[in-house]
KOLROZA-817956 format. One record per residue (C-alpha): x, y, z; residue number from 0; residue in three letters. Coordinates in Angstrom, 3 decimals. Each point is the difference from the previous one (the first is absolute). Layout:
REM residues N
{c1: X	c2: Y	c3: Z	n: NUM	res: ala} .
...
REM end
This chain:
REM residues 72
{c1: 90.638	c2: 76.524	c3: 81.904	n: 0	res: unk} .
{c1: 0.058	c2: 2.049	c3: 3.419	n: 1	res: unk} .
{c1: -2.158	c2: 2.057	c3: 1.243	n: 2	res: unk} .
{c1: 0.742	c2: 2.908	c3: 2.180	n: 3	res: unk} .
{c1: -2.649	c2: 2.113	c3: 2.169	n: 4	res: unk} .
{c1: 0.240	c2: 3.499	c3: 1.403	n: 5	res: unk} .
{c1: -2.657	c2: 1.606	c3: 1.828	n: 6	res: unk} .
{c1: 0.590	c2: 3.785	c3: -0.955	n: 7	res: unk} .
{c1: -1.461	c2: 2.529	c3: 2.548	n: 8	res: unk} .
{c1: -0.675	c2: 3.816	c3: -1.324	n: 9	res: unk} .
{c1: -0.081	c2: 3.333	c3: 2.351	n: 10	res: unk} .
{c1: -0.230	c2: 3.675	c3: -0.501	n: 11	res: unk} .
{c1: 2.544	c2: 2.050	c3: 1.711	n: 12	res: unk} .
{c1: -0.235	c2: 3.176	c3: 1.536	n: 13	res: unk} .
{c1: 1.101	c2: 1.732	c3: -3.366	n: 14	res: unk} .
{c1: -2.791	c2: -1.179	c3: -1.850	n: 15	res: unk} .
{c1: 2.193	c2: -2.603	c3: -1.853	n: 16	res: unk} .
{c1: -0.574	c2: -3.997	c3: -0.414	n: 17	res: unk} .
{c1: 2.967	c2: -2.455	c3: 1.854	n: 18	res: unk} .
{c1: -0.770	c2: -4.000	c3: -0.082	n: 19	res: unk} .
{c1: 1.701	c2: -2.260	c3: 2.651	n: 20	res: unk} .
{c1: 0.610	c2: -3.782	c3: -1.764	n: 21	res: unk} .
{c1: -0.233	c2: -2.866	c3: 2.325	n: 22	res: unk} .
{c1: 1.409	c2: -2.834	c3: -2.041	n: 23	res: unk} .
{c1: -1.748	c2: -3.772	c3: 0.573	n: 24	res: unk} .
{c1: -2.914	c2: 1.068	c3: 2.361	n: 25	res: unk} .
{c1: -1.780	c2: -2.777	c3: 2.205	n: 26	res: unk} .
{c1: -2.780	c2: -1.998	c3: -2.234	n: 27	res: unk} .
{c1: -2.818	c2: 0.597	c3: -0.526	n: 28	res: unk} .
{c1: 0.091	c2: 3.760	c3: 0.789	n: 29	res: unk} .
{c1: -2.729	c2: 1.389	c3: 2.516	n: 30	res: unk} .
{c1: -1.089	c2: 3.110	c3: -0.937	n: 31	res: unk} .
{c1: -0.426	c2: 1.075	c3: 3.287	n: 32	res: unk} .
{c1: 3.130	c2: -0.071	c3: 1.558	n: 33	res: unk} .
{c1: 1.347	c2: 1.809	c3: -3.006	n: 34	res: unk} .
{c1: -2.020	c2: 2.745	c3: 0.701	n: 35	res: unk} .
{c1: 0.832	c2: -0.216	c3: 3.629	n: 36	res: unk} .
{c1: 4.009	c2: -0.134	c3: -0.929	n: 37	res: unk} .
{c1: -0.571	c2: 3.019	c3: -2.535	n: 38	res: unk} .
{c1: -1.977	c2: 1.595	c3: 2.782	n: 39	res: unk} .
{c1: 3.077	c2: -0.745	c3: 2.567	n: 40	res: unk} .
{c1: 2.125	c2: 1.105	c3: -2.177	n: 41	res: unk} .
{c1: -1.233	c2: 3.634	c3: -0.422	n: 42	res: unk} .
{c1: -1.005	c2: 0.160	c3: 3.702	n: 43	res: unk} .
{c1: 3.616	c2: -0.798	c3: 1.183	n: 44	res: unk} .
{c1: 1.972	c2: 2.331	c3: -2.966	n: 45	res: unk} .
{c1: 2.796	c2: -2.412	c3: 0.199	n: 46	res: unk} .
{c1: 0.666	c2: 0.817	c3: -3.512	n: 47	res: unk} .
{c1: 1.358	c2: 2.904	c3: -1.773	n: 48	res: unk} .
{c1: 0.735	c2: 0.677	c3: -3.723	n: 49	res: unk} .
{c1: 1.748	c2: 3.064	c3: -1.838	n: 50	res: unk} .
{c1: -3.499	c2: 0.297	c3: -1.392	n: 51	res: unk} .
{c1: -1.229	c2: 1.072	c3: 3.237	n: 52	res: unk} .
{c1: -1.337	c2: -2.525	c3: 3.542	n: 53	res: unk} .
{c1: -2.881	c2: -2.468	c3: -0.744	n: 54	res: unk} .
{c1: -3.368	c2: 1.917	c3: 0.773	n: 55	res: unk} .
{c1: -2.590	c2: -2.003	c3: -1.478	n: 56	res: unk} .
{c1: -0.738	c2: -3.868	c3: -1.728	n: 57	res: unk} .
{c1: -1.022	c2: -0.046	c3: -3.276	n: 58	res: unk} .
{c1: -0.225	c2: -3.611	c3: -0.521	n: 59	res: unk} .
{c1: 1.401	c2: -3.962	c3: -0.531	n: 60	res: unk} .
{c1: 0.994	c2: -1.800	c3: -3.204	n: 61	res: unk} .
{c1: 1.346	c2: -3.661	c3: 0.053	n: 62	res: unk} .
{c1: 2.396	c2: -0.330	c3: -2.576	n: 63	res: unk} .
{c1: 1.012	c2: -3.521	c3: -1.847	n: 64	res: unk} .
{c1: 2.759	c2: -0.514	c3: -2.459	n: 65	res: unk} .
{c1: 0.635	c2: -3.269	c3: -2.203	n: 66	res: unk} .
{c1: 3.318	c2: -0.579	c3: -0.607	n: 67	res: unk} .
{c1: 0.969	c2: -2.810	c3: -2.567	n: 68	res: unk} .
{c1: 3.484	c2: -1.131	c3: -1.034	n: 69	res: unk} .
{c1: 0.702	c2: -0.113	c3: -3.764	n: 70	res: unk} .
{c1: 3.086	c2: -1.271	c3: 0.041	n: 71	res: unk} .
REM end
């Protein structure tokens, strides 16, 4: 079995709509602060931009795992 980790972060853009930026295999154990400090970056800098619109705002951080097992 393998496991695979994502740390997912979420922002509002200046249309009002909801974009998420994946980072796959973040750095262990994740510190909460310096995510909030990259998300903070992030919309500070407006390095990225979207059809839905520029990043205006952080909504928040999800780290995602996934099991994968071979059946065959």
């Amino acid at each position: 079995m393998a496991t695979k980790s994502a740390l997912q972060l979420q922002f509002l853009t200046d249309q009002n709509k909801k974009v998420r930026i994946t980072v796959p295999n973040p750095k262990q154990p994740l510190d909460q602060a310096a995510v909030n400090q990259a998300m903070d970056l992030i919309v500070a800098k407006n390095v990225f931009a979207y059809p839905q619109g520029v990043i205006v705002k952080k909504i928040g951080a999800t780290q995602v795992d996934t099991d994968t097992t071979d059946v065959g």
